[in-house]
Every structure is written in structure tokens, then in C-alpha cells.
C-alpha positions in Angstrom: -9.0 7.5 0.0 -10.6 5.2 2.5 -7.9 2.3 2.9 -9.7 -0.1 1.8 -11.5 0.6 -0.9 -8.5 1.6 -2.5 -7.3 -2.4 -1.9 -10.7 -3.8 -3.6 -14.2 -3.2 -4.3 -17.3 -6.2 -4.0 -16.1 -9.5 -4.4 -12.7 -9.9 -5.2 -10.8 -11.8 -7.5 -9.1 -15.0 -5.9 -5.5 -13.2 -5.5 -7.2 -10.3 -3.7 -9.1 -12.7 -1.7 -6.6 -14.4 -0.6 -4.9 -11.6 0.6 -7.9 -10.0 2.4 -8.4 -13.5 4.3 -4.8 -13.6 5.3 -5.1 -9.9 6.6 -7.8 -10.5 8.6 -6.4 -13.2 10.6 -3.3 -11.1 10.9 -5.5 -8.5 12.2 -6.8 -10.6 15.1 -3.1 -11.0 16.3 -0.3 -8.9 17.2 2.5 -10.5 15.4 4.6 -8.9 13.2 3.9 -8.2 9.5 5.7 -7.6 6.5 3.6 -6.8 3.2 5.7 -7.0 0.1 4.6 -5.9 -3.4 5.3 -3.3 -6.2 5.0 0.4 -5.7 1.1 1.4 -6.3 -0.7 -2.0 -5.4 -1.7 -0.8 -1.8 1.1 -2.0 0.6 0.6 1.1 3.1 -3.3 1.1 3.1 -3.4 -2.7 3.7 -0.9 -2.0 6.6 -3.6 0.3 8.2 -6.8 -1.9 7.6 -5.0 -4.4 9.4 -4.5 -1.7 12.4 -7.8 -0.6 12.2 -9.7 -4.4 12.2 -7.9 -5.4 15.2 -8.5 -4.7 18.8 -5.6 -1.8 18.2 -8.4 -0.2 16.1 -8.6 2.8 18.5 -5.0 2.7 19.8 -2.1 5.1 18.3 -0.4 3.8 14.9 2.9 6.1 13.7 3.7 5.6 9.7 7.7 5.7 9.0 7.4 6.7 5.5 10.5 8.7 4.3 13.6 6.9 3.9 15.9 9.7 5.6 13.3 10.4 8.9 12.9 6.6 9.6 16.6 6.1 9.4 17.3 8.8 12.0 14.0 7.9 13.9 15.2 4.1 14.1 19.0 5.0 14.9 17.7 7.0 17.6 15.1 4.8 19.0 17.8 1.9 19.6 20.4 4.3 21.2 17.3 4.9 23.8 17.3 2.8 26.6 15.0 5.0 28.2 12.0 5.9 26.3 13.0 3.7 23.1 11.9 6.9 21.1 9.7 6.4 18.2 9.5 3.0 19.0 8.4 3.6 22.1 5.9 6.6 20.8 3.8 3.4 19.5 3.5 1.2 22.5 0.2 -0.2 22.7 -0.5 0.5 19.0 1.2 0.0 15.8 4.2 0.8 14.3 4.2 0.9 10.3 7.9 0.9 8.6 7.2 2.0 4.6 9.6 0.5 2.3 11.9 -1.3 4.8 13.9 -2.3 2.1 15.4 1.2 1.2 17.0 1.2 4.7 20.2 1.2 5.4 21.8 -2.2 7.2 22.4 0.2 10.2 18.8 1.5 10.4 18.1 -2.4 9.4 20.2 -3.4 12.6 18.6 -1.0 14.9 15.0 -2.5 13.9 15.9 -5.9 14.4 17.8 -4.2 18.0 14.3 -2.5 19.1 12.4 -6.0 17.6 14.5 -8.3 19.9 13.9 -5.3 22.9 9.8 -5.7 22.6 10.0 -9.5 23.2 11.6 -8.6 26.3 8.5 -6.5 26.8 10.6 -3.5 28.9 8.6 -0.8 30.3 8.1 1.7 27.8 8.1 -0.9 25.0 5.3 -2.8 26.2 3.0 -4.0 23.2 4.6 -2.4 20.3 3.6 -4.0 16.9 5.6 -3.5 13.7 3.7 -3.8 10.2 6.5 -3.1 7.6 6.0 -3.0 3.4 8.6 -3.3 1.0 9.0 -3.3 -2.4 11.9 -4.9 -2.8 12.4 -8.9 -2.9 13.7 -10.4 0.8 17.3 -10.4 -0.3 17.2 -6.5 0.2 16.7 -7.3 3.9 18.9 -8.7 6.6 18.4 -12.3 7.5 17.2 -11.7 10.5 14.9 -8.8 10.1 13.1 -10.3 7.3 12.4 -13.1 10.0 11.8 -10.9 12.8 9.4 -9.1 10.4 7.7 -11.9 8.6 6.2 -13.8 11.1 2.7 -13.2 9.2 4.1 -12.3 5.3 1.6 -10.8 2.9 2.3 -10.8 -1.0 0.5 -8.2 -2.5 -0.7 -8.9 -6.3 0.2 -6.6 -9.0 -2.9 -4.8 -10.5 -2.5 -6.9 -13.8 -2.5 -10.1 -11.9 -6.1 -9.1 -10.6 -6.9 -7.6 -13.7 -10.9 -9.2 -13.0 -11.0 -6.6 -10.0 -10.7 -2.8 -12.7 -14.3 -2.7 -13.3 -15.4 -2.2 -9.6 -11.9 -0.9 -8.6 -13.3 2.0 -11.4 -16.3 2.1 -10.5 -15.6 2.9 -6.8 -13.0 5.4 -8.2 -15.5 7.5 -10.1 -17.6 7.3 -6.9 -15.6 8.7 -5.1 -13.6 11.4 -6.8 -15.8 13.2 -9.5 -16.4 16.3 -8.4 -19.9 18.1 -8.1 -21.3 18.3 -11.2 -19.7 15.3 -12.7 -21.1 12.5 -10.5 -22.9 11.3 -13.5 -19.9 10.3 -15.8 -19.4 6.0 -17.1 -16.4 4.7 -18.7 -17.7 3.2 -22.1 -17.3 -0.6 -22.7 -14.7 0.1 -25.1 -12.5 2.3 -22.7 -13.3 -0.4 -19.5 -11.9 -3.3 -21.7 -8.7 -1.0 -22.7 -8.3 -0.4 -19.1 -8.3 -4.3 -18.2 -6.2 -5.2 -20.8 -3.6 -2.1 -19.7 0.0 -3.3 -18.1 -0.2 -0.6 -15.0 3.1 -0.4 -14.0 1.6 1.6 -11.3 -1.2 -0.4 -10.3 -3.8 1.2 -8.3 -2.7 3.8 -7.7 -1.9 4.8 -12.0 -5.6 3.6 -12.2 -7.2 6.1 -9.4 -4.5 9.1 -11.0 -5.5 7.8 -15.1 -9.8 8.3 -13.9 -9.4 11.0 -12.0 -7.8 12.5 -15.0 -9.9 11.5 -17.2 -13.3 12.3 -15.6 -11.7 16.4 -15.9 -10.6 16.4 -19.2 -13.4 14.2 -20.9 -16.0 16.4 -23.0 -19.4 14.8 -22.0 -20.6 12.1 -19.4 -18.5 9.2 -21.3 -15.3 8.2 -20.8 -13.9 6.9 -24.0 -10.4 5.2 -24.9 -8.9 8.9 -26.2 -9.9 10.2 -22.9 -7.6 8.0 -20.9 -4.9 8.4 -23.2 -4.4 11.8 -22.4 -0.5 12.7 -21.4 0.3 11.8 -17.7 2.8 12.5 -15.3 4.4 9.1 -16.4 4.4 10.7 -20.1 6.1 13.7 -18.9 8.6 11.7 -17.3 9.6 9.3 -20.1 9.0 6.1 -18.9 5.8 4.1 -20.8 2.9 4.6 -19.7 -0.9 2.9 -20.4 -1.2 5.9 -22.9 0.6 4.2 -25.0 -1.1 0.5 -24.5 -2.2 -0.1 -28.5 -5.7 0.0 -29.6 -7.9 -3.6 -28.8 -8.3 -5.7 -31.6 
């Protein structure tokens, strides 16, 4: 999915906007960036739009995303005085830390190590930009990472606090992901209003999985409510899902 069409589509609502005008200033510097915001609402894809609006559009950006590698790849980088590993892989670009909050305070200290290195601007090190996202609140992080990190902080809305942004969120879903043969199928007014008025613990990304779903399973060119309330991986799980959202009055 193209980054930023999974973060909104037309004219956003005003917490959207205000998030999209915040990014694209931060995109016209270098500073550091920390993105906070629940799992699903778009934390990693906002982290590359901002990569790929600036003038680092073209230059290398490395994504940290599981917990274990970016521990080790962190660790490593701060023991290397030389070539400042991974760190040091992204010089002139970008480097994007996933869910900095999951790290360890040793993998923690060796970010804030590298962080405090690049002001220092050693060879090797030279222009390295950090864009981290975390899901967790800034007591999770070390003092001085989270101000190291949030020199520009971005709050990213949960889906039901830009509930005004489903229909063209939807809209560019089925767009995009219906298959051949099914490029013609609409969610029924009925089923859009269900999906506005659904909690989405997994924001936008439990929208894109619930339409892509249902666009496969539905019998005709409709969507209706019973289509999108067909079991999910969240079902299977045990933890509530939209499927079970009641019926609209």
C-alpha cells in the first residue's frame, strides 16, 4: 500500500490535517522525529512519507522493525567507533526505529549514545536522521531519548477519533485491492454507517484487512453489514472485534 494513502484519502478531517501539516514541515528539516500512536493508525508509513517529501527523497532510508534485530543492530552500532554500523549504513538518509518503546534501556542507551555521536557529525555519521514510532506513552522511554527523539513529535489519531475520514479511507481501499473481476463492488449506506460508527481497535489497518475481506466473501457487487461481520483473525483470536459492534438503531 502506497504510504500515504494508507494515512488519508481527499480532504482530511481536522486531526488528520493537523498531522499532515505538521509532517510536512518536518519533512523540510532533518531534525529528529518521534510519531507516537496505537498499533494500526499508520505510525511507520507516516515515517516514510516524511522521508520521501524531503530532500532525502532519493537517499537510503533502513527500517528497524523487529524488536530482537534493532536491539542487536543498535548495541552493535554504539560499540563501533569505526563505521557506527547500522547507524552508519544510513548516513545521508534516514534512519526509522519501529516501536522504540519495546527496547530495552540498554538498546535505549545506545540510541541516545549514537544520537549524541551524529551531533558531533564524525566521519561516517555525517547526516544521519532518526524518525522513531512508538506505541507506547513517553514514560516507556528514557528521559533523554524521548528528548533526543522528539525534537519534532507527531501524535497520530486513533481511527475512531477521525471517524469523518472511513468513507474515502474505504473508498481508496476498494480501489486499490479488489481484484480483477471485482473492481465494481460499493459498500451499502447501511454497511458505510456501521463501519463509521465501529470502535477499530486496529484502526487502519483492521479497516483495509475487514474490506479486503469482505470484497472476497460478499455474494454480489454490494457490501452489506453481514458481509463485514464475517469471522476475522481478531475473532479467532478472542479478543473483540468490529464483528461484534451491535446493529445501528
Amino acid at each position: 500500500m502506497e504510504p500515504m494513502r494508507f494515512l488519508i484519502e481527499g480532504a482530511p478531517t481536522p486531526p488528520m490535517a493537523q498531522v499532515m501539516a505538521l509532517a510536512r514541515r518536518a519533512a523540510r528539516t532533518t531534525a529528529s522525529v518521534l510519531i507516537t500512536g496505537e498499533s494500526g493508525t499508520g505510525k511507520r508509513a507516516l515515517a516514510r512519507w516524511i522521508h520521501g517529501s524531503g530532500a532525502r527523497a532519493h537517499s537510503r532510508v533502513i527500517e528497524l522493525g523487529r524488536a530482537a534485530h534493532t536491539e542487536v543492530a543498535l548495541i552493535e552500532a554504539a560499540r563501533d567507533r569505526v563505521q557506527y554500523g547500522v547507524f552508519g549504513d544510513a548516513a545521508g538518509g534516514t534512519l526509522v526505529v519501529d516501536e522504540v518503546g519495546e527496547l530495552s534501556s540498554e538498546a535505549q542507551a545506545a540510541l541516545v549514545q549514537l544520537l549524541d555521536l551524529a551531533t558531533l557529525r564524525p566521519v561516517g555519521l555525517h547526516g544521519t536522521r532518526v524518525i522513531a514510532t512508538s506505541r507506547h506513552a513517553a514514560a516507556a522511554l528514557r528521559p533523554d531519548l524521548y528528548y533526543a527523539l522528539g525534537v519534532i513529535a507527531i501524535a497520530m489519531p486513533a481511527l475512531r477519533q477521525r471517524a469523518g475520514d472511513i468513507p474515502a479511507l474505504v473508498a481508496g481501499i476498494l480501489a486499490r485491492s479488489a481484484p480483477p473481476g471485482r473492481r465494481g463492488v460499493q459498500v451499502s449506506d447501511a454497511a458505510l454507517a456501521w463501519l463509521c460508527h465501529a470502535p477499530w481497535p486496529g484502526n487502519v489497518r483492521e479497516l483495509e484487512t475487514t474490506i479486503e475481506r469482505a470484497v472476497a466473501l460478499c455474494e454480489g457487487s454490494v457490501i452489506e453489514i453481514a458481509d463485514l461481520r464475517a469471522p476475522g483473525p481478531r475473532d479467532q483470536a478472542g479478543p473483540p472485534s468490529t464483528s461484534i459492534v451491535p446493529p445501528l438503531k
